[in-house]
ROSE-800952 format. One record per residue (C-alpha): residue number from 1; residue in three letters; x, y, z. Coordinates in steps of 0.5 Angstrom, whole numbers. Layout:
atom i->NUM, aa->ala, c1->X, c2->Y, c3->Z
...
END
This chain:
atom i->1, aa->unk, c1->-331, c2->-176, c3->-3
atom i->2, aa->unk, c1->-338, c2->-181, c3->-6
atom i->3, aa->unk, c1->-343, c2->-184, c3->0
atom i->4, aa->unk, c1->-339, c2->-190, c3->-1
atom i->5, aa->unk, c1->-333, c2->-187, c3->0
atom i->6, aa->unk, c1->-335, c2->-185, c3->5
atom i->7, aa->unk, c1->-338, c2->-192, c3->8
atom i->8, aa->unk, c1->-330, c2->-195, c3->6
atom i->9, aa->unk, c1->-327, c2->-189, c3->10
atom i->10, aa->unk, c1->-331, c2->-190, c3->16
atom i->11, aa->unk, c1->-332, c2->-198, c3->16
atom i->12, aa->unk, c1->-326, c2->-201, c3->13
atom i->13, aa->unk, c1->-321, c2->-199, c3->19
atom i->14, aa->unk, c1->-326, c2->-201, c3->23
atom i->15, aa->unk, c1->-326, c2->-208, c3->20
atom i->16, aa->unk, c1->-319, c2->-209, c3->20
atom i->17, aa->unk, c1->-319, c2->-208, c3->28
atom i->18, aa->unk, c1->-325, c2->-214, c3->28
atom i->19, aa->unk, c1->-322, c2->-218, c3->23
atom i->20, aa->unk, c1->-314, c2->-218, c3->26
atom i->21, aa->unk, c1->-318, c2->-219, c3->33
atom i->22, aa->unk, c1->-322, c2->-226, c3->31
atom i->23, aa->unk, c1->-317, c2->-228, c3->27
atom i->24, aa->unk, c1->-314, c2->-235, c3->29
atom i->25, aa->unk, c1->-309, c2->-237, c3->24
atom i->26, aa->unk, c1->-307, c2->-235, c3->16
atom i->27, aa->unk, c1->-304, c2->-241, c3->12
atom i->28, aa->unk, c1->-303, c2->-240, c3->4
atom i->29, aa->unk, c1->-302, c2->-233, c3->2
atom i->30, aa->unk, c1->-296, c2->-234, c3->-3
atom i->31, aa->unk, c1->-301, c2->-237, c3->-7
atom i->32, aa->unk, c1->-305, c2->-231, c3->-8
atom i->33, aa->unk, c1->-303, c2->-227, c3->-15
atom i->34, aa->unk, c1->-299, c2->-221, c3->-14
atom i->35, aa->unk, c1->-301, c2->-219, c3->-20
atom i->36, aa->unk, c1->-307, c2->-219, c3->-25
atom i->37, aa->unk, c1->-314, c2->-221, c3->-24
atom i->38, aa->unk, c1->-316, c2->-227, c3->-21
atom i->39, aa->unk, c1->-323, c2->-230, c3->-19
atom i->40, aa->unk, c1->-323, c2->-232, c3->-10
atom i->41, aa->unk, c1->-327, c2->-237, c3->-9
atom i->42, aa->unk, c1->-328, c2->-238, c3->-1
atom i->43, aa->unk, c1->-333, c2->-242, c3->3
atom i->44, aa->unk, c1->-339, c2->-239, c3->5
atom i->45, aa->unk, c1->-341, c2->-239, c3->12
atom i->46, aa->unk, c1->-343, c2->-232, c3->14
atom i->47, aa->unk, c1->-343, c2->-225, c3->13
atom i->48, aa->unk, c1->-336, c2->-224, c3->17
atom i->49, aa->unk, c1->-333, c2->-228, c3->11
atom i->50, aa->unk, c1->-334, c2->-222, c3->7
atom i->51, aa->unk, c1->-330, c2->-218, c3->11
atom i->52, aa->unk, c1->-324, c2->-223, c3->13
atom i->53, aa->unk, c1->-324, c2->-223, c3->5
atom i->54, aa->unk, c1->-324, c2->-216, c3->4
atom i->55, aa->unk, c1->-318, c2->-214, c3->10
atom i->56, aa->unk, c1->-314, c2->-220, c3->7
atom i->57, aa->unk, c1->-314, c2->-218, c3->0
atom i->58, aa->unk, c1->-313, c2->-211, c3->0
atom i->59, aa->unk, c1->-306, c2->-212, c3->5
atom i->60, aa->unk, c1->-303, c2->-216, c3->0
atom i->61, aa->unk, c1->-305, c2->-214, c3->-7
atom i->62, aa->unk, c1->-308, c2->-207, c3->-5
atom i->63, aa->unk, c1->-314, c2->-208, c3->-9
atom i->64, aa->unk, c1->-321, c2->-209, c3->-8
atom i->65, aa->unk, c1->-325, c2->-216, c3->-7
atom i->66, aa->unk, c1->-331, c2->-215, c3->-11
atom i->67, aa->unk, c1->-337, c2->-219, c3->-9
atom i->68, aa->unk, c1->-342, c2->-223, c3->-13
atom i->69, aa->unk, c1->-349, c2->-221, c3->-8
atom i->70, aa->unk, c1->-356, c2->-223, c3->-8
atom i->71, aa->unk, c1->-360, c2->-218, c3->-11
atom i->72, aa->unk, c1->-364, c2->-218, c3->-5
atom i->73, aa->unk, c1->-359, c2->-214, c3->-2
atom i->74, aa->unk, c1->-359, c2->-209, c3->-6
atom i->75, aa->unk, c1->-368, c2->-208, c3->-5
atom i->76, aa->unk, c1->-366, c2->-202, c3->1
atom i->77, aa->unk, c1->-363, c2->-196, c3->1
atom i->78, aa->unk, c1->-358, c2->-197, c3->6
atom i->79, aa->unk, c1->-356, c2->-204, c3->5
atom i->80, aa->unk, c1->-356, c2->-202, c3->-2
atom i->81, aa->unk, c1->-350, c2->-197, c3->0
atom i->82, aa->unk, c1->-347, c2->-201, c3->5
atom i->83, aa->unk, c1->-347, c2->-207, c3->0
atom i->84, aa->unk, c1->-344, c2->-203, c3->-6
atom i->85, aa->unk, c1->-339, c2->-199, c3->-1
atom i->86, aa->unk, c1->-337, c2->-206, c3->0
atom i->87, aa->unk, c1->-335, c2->-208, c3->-7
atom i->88, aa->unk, c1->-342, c2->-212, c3->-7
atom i->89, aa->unk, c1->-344, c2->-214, c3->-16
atom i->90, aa->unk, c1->-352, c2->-216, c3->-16
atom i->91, aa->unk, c1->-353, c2->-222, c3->-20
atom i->92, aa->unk, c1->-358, c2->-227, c3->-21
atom i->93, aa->unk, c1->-354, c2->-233, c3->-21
atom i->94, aa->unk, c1->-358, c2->-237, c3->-26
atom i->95, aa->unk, c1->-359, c2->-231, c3->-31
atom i->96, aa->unk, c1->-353, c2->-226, c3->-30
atom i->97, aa->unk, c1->-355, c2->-219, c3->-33
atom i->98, aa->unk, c1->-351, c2->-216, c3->-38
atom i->99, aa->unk, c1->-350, c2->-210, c3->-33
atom i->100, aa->unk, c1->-347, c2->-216, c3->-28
atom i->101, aa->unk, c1->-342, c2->-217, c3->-34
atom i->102, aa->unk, c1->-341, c2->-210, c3->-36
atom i->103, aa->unk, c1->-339, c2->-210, c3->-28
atom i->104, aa->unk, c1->-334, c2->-216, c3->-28
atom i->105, aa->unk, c1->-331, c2->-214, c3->-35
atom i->106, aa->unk, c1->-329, c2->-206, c3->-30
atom i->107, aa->unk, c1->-326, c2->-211, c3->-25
atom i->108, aa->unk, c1->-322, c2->-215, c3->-28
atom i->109, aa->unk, c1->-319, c2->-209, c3->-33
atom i->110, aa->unk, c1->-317, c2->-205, c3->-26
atom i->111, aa->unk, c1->-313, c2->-212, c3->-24
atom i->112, aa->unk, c1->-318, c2->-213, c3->-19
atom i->113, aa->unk, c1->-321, c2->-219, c3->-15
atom i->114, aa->unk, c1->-328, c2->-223, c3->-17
atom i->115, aa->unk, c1->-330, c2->-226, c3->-11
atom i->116, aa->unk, c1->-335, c2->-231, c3->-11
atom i->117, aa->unk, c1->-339, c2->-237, c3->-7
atom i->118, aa->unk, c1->-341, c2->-242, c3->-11
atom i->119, aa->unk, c1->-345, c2->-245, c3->-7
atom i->120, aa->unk, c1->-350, c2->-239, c3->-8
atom i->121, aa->unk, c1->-352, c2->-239, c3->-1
atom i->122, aa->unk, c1->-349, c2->-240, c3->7
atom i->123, aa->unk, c1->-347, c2->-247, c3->9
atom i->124, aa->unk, c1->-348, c2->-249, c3->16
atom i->125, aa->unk, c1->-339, c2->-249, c3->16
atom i->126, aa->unk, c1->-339, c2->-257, c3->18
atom i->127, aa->unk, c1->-340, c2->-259, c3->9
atom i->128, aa->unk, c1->-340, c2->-256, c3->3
atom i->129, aa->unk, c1->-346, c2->-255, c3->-1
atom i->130, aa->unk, c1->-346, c2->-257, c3->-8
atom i->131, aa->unk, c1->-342, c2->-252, c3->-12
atom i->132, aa->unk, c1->-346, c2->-248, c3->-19
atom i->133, aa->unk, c1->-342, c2->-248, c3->-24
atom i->134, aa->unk, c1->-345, c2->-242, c3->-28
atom i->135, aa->unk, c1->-340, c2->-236, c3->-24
atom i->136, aa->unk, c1->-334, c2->-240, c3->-27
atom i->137, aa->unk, c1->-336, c2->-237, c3->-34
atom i->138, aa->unk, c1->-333, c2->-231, c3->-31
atom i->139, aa->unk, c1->-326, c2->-234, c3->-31
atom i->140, aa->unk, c1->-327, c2->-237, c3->-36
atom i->141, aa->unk, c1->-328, c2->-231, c3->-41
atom i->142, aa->unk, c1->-323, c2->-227, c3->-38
atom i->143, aa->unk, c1->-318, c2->-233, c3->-38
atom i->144, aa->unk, c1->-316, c2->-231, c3->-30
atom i->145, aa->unk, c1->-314, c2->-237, c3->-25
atom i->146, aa->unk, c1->-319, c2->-239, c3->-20
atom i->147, aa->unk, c1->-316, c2->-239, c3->-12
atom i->148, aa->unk, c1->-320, c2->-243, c3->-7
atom i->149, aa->unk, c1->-320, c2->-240, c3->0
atom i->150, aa->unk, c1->-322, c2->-244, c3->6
atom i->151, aa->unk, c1->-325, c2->-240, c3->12
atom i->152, aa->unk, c1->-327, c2->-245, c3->19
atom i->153, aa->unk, c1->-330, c2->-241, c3->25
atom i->154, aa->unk, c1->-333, c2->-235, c3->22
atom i->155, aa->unk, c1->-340, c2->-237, c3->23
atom i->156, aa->unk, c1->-339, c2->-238, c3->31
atom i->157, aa->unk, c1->-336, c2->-231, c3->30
atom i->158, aa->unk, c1->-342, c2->-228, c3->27
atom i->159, aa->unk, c1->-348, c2->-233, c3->27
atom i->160, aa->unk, c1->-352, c2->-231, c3->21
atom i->161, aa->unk, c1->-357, c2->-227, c3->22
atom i->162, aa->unk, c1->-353, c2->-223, c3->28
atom i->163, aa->unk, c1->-350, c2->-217, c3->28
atom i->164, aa->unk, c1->-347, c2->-218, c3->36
atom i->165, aa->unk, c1->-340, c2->-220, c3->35
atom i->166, aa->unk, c1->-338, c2->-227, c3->39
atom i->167, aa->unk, c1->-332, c2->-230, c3->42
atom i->168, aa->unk, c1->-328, c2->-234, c3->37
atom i->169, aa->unk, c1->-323, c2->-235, c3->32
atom i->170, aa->unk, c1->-322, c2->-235, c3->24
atom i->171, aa->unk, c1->-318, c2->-239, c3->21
atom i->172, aa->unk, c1->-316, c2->-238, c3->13
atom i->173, aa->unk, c1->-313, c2->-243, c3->8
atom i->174, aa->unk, c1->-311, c2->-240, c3->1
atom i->175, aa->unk, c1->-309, c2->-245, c3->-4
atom i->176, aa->unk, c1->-307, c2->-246, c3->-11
atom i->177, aa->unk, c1->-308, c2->-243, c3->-17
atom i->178, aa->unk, c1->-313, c2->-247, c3->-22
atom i->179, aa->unk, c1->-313, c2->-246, c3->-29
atom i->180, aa->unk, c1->-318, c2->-249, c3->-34
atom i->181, aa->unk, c1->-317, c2->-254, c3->-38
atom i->182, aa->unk, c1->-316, c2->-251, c3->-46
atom i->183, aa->unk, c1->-318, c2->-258, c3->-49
atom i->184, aa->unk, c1->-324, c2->-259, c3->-46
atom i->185, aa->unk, c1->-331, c2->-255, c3->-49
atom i->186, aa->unk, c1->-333, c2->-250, c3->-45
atom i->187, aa->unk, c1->-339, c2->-253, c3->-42
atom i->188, aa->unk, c1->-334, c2->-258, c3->-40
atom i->189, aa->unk, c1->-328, c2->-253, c3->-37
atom i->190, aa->unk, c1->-333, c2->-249, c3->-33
atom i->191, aa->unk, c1->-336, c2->-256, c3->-30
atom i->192, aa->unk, c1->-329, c2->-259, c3->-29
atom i->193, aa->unk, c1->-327, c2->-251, c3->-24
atom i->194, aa->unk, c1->-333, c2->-253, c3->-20
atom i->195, aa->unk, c1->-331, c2->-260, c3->-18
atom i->196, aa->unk, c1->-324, c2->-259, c3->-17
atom i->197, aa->unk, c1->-325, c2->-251, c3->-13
atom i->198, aa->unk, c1->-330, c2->-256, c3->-9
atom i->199, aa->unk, c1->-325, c2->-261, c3->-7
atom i->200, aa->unk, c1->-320, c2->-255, c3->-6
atom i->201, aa->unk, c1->-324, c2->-252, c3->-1
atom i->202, aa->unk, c1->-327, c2->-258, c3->3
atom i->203, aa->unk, c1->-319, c2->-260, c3->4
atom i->204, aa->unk, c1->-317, c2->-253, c3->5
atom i->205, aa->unk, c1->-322, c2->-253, c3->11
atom i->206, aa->unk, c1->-320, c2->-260, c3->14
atom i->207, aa->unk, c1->-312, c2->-256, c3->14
atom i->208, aa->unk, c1->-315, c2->-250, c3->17
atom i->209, aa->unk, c1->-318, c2->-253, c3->22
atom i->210, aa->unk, c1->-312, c2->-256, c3->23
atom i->211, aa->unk, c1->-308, c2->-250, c3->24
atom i->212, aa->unk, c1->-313, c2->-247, c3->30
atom i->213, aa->unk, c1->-308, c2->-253, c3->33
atom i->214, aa->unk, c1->-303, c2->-249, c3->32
atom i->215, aa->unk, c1->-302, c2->-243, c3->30
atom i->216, aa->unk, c1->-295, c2->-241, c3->31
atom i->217, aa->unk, c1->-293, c2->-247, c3->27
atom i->218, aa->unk, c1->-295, c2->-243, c3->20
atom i->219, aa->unk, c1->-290, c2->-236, c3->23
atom i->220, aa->unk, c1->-284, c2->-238, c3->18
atom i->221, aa->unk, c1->-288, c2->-238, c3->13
atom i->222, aa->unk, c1->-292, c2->-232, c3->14
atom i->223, aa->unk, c1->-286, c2->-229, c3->15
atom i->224, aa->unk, c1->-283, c2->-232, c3->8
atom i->225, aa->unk, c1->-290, c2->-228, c3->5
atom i->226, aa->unk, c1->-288, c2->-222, c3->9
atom i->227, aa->unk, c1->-281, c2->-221, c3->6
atom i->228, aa->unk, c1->-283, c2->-223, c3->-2
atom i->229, aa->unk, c1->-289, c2->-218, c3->-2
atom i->230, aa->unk, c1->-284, c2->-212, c3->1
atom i->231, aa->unk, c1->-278, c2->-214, c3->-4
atom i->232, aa->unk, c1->-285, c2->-214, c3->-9
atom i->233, aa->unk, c1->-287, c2->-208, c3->-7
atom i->234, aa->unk, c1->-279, c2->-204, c3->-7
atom i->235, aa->unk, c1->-277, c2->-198, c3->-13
atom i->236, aa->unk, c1->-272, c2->-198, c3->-16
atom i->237, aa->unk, c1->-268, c2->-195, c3->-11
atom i->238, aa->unk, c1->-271, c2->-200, c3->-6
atom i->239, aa->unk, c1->-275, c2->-195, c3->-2
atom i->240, aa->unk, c1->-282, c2->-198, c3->0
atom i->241, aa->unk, c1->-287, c2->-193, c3->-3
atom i->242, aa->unk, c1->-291, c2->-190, c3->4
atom i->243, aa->unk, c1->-298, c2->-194, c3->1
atom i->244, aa->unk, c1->-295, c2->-201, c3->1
atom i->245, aa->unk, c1->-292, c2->-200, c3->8
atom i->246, aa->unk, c1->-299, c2->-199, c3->10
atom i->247, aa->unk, c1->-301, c2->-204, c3->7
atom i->248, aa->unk, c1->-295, c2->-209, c3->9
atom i->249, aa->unk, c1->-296, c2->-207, c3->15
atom i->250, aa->unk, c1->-303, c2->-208, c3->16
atom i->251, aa->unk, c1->-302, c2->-215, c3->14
atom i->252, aa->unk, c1->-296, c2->-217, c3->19
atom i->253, aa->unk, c1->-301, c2->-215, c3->24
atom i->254, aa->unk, c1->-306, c2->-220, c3->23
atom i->255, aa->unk, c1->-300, c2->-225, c3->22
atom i->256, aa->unk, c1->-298, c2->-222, c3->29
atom i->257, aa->unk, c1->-305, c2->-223, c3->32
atom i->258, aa->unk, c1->-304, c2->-231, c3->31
atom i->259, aa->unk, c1->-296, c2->-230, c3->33
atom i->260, aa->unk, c1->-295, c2->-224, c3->38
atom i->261, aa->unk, c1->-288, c2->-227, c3->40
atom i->262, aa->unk, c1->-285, c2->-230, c3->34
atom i->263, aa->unk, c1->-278, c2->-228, c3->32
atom i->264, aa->unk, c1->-278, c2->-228, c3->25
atom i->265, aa->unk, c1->-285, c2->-224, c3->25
atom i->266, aa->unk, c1->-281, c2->-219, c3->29
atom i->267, aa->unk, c1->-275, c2->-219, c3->25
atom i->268, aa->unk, c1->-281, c2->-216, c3->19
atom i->269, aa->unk, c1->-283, c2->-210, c3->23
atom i->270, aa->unk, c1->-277, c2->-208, c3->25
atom i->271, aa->unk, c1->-275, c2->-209, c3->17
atom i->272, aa->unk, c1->-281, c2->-204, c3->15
atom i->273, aa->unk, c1->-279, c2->-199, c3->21
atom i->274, aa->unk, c1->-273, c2->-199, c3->18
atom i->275, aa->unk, c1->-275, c2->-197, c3->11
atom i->276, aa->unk, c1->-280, c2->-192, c3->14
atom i->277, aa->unk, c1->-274, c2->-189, c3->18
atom i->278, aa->unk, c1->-270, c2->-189, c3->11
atom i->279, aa->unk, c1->-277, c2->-185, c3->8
atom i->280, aa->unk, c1->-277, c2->-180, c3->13
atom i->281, aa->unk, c1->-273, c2->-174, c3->13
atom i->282, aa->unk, c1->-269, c2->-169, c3->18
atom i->283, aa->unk, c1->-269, c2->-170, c3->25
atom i->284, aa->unk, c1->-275, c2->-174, c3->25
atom i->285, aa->unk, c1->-271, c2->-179, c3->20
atom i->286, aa->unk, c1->-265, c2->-179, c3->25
atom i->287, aa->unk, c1->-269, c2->-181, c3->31
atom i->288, aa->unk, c1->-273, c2->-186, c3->27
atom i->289, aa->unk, c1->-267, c2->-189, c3->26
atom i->290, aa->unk, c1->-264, c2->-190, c3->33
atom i->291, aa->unk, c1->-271, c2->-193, c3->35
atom i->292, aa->unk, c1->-270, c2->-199, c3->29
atom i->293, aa->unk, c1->-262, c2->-199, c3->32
atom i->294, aa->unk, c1->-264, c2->-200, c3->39
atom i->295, aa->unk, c1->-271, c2->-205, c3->37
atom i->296, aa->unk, c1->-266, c2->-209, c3->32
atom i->297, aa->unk, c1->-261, c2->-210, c3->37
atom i->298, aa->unk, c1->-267, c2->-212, c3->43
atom i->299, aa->unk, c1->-268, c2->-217, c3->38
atom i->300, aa->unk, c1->-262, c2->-220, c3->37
atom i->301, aa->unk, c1->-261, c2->-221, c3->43
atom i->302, aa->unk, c1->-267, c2->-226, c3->44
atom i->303, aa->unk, c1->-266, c2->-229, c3->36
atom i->304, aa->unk, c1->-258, c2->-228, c3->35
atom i->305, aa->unk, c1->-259, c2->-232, c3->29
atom i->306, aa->unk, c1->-265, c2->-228, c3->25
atom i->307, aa->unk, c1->-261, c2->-227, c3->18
atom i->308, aa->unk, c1->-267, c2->-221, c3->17
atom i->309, aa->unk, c1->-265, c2->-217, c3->24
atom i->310, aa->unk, c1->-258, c2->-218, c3->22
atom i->311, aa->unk, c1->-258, c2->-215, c3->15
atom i->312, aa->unk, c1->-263, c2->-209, c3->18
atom i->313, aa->unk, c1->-257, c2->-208, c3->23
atom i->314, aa->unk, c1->-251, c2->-208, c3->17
atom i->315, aa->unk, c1->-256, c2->-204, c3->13
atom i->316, aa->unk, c1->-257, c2->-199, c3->19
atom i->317, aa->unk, c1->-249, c2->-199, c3->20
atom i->318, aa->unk, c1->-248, c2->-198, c3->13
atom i->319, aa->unk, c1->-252, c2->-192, c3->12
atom i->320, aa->unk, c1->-251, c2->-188, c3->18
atom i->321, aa->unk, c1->-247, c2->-183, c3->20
atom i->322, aa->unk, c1->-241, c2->-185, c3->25
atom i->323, aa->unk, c1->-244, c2->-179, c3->29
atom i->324, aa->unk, c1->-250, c2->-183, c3->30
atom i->325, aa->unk, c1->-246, c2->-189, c3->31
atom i->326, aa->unk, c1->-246, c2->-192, c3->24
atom i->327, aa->unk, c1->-240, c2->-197, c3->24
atom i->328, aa->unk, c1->-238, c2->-200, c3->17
atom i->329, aa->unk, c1->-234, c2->-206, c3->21
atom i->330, aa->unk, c1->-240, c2->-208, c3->24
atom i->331, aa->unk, c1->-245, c2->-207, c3->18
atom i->332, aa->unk, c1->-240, c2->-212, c3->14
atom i->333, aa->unk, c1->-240, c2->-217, c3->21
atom i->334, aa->unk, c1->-248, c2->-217, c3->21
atom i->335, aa->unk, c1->-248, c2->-218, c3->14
atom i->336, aa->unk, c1->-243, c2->-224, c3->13
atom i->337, aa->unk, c1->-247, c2->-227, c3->19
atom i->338, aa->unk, c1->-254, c2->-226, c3->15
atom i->339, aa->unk, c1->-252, c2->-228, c3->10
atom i->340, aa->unk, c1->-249, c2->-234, c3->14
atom i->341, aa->unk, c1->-257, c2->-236, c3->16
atom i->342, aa->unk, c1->-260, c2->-234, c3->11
atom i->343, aa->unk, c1->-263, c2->-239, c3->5
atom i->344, aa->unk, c1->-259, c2->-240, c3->-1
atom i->345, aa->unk, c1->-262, c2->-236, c3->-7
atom i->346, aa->unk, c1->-262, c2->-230, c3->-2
atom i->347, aa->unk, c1->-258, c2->-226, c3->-4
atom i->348, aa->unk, c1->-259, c2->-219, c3->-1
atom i->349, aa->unk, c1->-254, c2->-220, c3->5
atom i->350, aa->unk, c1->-248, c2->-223, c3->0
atom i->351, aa->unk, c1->-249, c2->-215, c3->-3
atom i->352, aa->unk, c1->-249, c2->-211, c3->3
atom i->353, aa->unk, c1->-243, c2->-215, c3->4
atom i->354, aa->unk, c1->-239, c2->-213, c3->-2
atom i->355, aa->unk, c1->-241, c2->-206, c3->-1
atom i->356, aa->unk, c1->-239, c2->-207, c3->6
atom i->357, aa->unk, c1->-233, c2->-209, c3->3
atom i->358, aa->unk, c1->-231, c2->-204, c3->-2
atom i->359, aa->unk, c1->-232, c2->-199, c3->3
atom i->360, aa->unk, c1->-228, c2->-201, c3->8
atom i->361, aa->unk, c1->-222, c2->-202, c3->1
atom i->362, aa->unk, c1->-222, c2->-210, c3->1
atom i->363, aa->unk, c1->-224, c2->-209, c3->-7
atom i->364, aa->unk, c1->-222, c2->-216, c3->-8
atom i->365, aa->unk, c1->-226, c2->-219, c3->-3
atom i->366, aa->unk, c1->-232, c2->-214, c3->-6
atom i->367, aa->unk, c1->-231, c2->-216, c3->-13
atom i->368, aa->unk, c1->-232, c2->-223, c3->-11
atom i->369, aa->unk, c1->-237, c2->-223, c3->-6
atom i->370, aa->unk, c1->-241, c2->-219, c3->-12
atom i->371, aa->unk, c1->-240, c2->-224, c3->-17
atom i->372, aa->unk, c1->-242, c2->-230, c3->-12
atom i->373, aa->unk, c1->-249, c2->-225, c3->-12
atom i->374, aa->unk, c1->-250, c2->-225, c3->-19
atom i->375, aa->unk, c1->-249, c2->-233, c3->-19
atom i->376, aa->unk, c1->-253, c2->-234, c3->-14
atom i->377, aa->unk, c1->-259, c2->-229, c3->-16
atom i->378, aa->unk, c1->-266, c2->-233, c3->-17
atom i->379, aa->unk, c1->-270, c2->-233, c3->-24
atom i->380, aa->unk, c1->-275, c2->-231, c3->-19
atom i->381, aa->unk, c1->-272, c2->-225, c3->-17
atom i->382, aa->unk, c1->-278, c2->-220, c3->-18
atom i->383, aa->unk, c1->-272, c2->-215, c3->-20
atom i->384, aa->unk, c1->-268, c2->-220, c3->-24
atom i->385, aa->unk, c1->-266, c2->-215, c3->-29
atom i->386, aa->unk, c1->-264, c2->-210, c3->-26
atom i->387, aa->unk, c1->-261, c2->-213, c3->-20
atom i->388, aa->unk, c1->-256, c2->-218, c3->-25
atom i->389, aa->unk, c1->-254, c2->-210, c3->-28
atom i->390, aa->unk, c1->-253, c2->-206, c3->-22
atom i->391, aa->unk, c1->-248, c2->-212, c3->-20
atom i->392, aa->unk, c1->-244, c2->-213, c3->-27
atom i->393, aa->unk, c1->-243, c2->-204, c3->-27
atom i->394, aa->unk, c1->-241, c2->-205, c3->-19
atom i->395, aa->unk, c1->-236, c2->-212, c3->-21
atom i->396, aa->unk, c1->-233, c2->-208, c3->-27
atom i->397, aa->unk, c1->-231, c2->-201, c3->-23
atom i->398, aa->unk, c1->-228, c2->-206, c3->-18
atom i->399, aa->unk, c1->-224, c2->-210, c3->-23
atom i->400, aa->unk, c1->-223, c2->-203, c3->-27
atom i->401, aa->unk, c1->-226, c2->-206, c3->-33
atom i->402, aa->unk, c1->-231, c2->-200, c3->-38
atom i->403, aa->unk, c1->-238, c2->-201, c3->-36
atom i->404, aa->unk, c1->-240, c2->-202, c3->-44
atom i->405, aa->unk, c1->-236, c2->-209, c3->-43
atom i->406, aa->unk, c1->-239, c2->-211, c3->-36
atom i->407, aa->unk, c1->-246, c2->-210, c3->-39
atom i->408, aa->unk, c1->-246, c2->-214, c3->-45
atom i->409, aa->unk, c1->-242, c2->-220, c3->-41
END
């Protein structure tokens, strides 16, 4: 392990705790990129920023934010490693050197992340600085998109110029994509990201603060951002690679600090338990599952119309053995219910009901089901493909047809 690595190993979970402890509310991660390069550009108020930054990214995308920083920060010996353990790039914001370049071209080959603040230096928190338009050229060689990210409340956390941690709370605001606009010289175009980055950025922090009214408001949402990141990150045998379930597990942390008690968040932790139950093997596999059975069905109790427990618990009772109590007449009761609450394109209830169903011998019933699945599917469906042929192959075996037949239908 390098110096740096070492620094990551021992300040990143560290980070993570002071992050998940001072966090307020999370608004707008669905619109960061689950794929690709793009260019963040965050508000810069404190130091503190760089950590929330770097712990909100890597949760959702598993990759590094890497920093354009002052060249001072990298005169000395040990905040030299510190700033380069923590993803820090020197540049002379006037000047770039070819080396700085070099290394931006490395970041957005690995489908990492550029961040940068283009106000060039720490506000105050209350208005934004003037945006330098000279770091947007980045974006603009490698033809990446720019998201504006809003941080309120990190300067009270850590003021400039401490090191002590103070009471408070951050609250993030994720916005859309910004695209150049290819008819525009590109003097023109890295001119026309700053203006409209600025004006994200400055309403992206009148709705933060607005959020720190009321954090809970955002828990559907957050949940909703959960959800599509584990359907992003499943195999094709929908298991949950152990490194994404840290990952995602991570950032239900953060979204839980901000709303201990929300159901729907609730019903995404025990998903995941679910999953890393169905990644164990033997014995502990067995135990894991029954702790998710019980969990579940705590759940329920207080939320009997979680569409998400609900497909958990038709899950569980599909694939355990009746010995532990696994009940296919209950898993198909649990999906009919999911599928009930469930919003219209979701369609995973609507499969483990038709697989519900054939197990049970209703191969009618099962074939219709699968087909109303198919229709229903999203083109948004991050498994499109193979989800539309899987269900044609299970739709041509109920109904006796050849599967060449069924595939080119």
């Amino acid at each position: 392990m390098t110096l740096h690595g070492a620094v990551r190993a021992v300040s990143f979970p560290w980070a993570r705790s002071v992050v998940r402890r001072h966090i307020g509310s999370i608004a707008g991660l669905e619109h960061l990129p689950l794929t690709g390069s793009f260019v963040l550009v965050p508000n810069h108020t404190s130091y503190f920023d760089h950590f929330v930054v770097q712990v909100i990214v890597q949760a959702v995308r598993g990759v590094p934010t890497w920093i354009l920083t002052k060249q001072e920060s990298f005169a000395h010996l040990p905040r030299r490693v510190w700033t380069r353990a923590w993803y820090g790039i020197p540049v002379d914001r006037d000047n770039p050197a070819p080396s700085t370049i070099r290394s931006v071209q490395k970041v957005f080959s690995a489908g990492h992340v550029l961040g940068v603040y283009p106000e060039g230096t720490r506000g105050d928190g209350r208005a934004l600085l003037p945006f330098k338009s000279g770091a947007f050229r980045f974006a603009l060689r490698a033809g990446v998109p720019v998201v504006p990210i809003a941080m309120v409340g990190a300067n009270v956390v850590l003021p400039p110029g401490e090191l002590r941690f103070h009471p408070g709370l951050v609250h993030v605001a994720v916005g859309s994509p910004i695209f150049a606009d290819p008819g525009l010289s590109k003097d023109a175009q890295a001119a026309s990201l700053a203006d409209q980055c600025r004006e994200a950025v400055a309403s992206l922090m009148l709705t933060a603060r607005a959020n720190a009214l009321d954090a809970s408001a955002l828990a559907d949402q957050a949940a909703r951002v959960v959800d599509s990141i584990i359907v992003n990150e499943l195999d094709d045998s929908s298991h949950l690679p152990a490194p994404a379930l840290r990952r995602i597990r991570s950032l239900l942390s953060l979204y839980r600090a901000t709303a201990p008690q929300h159901a729907a968040l609730a019903a995404q932790a025990v998903r995941l338990d679910g999953l890393a139950a169905s990644n164990a093997r033997g014995l502990a596999r067995i135990t894991r599952a029954l702790a998710v059975r019980r969990r579940a069905e705590r759940l329920l109790r207080l939320a009997p119309h979680d569409p998400t427990t609900h497909y958990v618990l038709g899950r569980w009772h599909l694939a355990a053995p009746r010995a532990i109590g696994g009940r296919v007449e209950k898993a198909q009761s649990h999906f009919r219910q999911a599928a009930e609450f469930s919003a219209p394109h979701d369609t995973r209830a609507l499969v483990g009901l038709g697989e519900a169903l054939e197990a049970l011998g209703s191969m009618d019933e099962a074939a219709r089901v699968f087909e109303h699945a198919l229709a229903q599917t999203p083109s948004t469906h991050p498994r499109l493909e193979m989800r539309r042929e899987r269900l044609r192959h299970r739709i041509a075996a109920l109904d006796g047809a050849p599967l060449e037949e069924a595939v080119r239908g």
